[in-house]
Backbone as numpy.savetxt, mean C-alpha at the origin, in Angstrom:
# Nx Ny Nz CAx CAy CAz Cx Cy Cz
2.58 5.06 -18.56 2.21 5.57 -17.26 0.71 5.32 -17.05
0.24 4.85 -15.87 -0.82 4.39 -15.86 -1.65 5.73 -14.39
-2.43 6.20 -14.38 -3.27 7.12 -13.17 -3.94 6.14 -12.91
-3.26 6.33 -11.40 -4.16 5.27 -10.18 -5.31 5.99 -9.60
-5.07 7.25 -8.99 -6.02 8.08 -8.26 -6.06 9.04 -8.46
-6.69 10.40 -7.61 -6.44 11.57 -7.68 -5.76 12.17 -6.28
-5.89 13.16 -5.95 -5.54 13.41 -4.88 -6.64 13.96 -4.22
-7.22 14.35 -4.48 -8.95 14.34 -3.99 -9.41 13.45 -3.72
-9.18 12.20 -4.73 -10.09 10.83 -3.93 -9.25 10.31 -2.83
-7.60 10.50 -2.22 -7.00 10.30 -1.51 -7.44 10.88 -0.02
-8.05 12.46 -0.58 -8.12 12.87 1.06 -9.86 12.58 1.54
-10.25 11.57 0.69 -11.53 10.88 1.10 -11.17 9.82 1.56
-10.66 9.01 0.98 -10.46 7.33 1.55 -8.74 7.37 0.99
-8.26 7.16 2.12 -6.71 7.14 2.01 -5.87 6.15 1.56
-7.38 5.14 0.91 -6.01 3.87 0.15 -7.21 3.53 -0.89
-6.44 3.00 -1.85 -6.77 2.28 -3.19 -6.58 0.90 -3.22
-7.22 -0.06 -3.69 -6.85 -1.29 -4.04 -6.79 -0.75 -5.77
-5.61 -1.59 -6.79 -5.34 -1.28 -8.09 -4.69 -2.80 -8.51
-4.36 -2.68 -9.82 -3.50 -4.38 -10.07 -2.52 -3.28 -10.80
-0.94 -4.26 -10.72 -0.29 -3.22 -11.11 0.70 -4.50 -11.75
0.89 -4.57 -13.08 1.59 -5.66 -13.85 1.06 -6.99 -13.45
-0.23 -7.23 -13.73 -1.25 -7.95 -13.51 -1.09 -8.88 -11.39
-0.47 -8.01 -10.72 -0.11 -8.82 -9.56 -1.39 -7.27 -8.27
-1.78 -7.90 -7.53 -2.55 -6.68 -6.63 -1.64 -5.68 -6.01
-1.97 -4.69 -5.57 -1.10 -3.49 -5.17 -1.96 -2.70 -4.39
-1.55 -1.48 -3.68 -2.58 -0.62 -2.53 -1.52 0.67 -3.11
-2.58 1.56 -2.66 -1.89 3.06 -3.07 -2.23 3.63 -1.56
-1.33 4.22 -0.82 -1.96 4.33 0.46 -1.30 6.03 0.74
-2.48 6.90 1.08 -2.08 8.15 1.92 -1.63 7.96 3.08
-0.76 8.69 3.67 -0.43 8.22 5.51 0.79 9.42 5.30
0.52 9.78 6.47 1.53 11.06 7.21 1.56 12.35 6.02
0.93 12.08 4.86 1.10 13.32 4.32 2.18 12.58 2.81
2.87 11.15 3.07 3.12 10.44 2.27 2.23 9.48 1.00
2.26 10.01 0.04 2.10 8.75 -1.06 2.38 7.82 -1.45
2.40 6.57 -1.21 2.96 5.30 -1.03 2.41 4.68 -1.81
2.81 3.58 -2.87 2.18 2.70 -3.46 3.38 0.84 -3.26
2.26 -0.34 -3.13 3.37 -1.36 -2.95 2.52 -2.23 -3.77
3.18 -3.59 -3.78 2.49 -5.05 -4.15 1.46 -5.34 -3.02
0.61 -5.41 -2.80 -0.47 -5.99 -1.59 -0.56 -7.18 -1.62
0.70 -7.33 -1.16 0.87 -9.16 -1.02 1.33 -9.51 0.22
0.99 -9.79 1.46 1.58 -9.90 2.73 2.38 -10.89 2.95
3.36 -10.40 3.47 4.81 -11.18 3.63 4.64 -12.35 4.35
3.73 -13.08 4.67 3.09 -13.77 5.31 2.87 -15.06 4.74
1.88 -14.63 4.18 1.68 -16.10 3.32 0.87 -15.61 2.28
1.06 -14.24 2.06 0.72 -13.42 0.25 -1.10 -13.02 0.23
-1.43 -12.61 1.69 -2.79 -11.81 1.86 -3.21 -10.60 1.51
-3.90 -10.05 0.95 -3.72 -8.18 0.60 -4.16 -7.77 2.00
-3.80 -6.61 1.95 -3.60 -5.75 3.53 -5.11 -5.03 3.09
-5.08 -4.09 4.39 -5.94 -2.63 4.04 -5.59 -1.84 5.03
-5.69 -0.61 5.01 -5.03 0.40 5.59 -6.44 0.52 6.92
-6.04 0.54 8.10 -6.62 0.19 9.48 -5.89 0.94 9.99
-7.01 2.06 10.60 -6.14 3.18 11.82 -5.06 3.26 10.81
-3.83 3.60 11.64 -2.45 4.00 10.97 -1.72 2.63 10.29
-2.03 1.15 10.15 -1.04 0.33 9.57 -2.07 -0.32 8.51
-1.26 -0.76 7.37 -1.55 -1.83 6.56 -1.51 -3.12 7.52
-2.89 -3.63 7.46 -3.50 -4.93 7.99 -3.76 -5.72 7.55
-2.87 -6.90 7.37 -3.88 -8.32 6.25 -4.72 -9.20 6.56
-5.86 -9.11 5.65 -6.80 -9.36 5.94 -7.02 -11.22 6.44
-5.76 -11.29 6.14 -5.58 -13.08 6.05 -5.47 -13.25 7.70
-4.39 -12.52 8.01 -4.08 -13.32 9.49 -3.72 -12.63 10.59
-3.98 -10.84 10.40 -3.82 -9.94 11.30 -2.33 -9.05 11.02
-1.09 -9.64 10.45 0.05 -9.21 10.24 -0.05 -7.34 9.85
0.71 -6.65 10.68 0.57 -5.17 10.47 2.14 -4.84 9.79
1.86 -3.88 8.65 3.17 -3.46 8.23 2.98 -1.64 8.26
3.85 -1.05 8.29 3.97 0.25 8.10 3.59 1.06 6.98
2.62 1.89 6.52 2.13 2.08 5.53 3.10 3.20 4.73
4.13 3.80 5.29 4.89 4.84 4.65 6.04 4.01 4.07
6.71 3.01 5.00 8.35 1.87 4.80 7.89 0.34 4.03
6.70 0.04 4.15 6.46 -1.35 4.15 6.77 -2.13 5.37
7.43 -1.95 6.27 8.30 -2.91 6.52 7.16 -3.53 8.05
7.43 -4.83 7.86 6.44 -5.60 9.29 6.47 -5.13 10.36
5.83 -5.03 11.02 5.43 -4.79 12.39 4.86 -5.67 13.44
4.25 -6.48 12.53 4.19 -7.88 13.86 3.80 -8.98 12.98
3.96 -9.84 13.58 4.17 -11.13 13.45 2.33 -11.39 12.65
2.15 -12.20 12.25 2.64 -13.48 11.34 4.07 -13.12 10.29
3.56 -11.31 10.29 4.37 -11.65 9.10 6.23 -11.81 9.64
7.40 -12.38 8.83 8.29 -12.47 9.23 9.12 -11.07 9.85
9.54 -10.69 11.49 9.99 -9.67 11.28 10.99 -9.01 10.00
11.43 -7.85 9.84 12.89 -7.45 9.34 12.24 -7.31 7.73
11.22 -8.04 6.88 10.27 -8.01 5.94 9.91 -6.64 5.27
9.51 -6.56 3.98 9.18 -5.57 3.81 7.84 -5.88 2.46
7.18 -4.59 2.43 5.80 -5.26 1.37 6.89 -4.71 0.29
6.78 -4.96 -0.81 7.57 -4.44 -2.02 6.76 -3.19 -2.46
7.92 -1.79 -2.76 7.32 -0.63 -3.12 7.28 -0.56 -4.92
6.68 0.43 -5.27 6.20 0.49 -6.18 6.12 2.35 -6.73
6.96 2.43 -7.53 7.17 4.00 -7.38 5.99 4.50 -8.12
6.13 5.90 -7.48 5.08 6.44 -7.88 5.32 8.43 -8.30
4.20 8.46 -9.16 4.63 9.91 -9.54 3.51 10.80 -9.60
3.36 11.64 -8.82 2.46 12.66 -9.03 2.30 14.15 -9.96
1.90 14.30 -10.42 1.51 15.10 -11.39 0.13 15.77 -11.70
0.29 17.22 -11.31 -0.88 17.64 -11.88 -2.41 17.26 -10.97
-1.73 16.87 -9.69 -3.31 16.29 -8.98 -3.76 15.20 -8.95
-2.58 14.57 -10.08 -2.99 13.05 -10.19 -1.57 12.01 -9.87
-2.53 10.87 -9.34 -0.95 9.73 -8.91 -0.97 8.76 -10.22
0.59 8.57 -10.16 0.75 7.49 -11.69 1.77 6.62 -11.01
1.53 5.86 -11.97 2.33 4.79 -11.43 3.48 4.25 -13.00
4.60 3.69 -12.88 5.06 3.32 -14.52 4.71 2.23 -15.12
């Protein structure tokens, strides 16, 4: 089990960049949800960052949903999703497996 964050550093800045089985990943607060995925945009494989309410990649504008993954506009392919990445909280702290 690996601790990504805390939950204190969450309600400061509501996303993490982390590597998670040597590939990039985002840990993202939103709606009161803990979310962690691959930060690879369905696109053409850009890392996002959490902008206003959506994951935004930084490559080509493509917005995905930060609670579902799933695209929201174009570049990236509709119907798409970022790949999730479970996650476990404990004790104040987020882990990841």
């Amino acid at each position: 089990m690996q601790q990504i964050a805390t939950i204190a550093e969450l309600a400061r800045i509501p996303w993490k960049e982390f590597v998670y089985r040597g590939r990039p990943a985002i840990l993202v607060q939103s709606e009161d949800e803990i979310r962690a995925f691959y930060n690879i945009c369905t696109h053409d494989g850009g890392c996002c960052a959490l902008i206003g309410r959506d994951l935004v990649c930084e490559s080509h504008g493509a917005r995905f949903n930060p609670v579902s993954g799933k695209a929201l506009s174009a570049p990236a392919p509709m119907g798409t999703f970022l790949t999730k990445i479970s996650v476990r909280i404990e004790m104040g702290a987020v882990f990841v497996d």
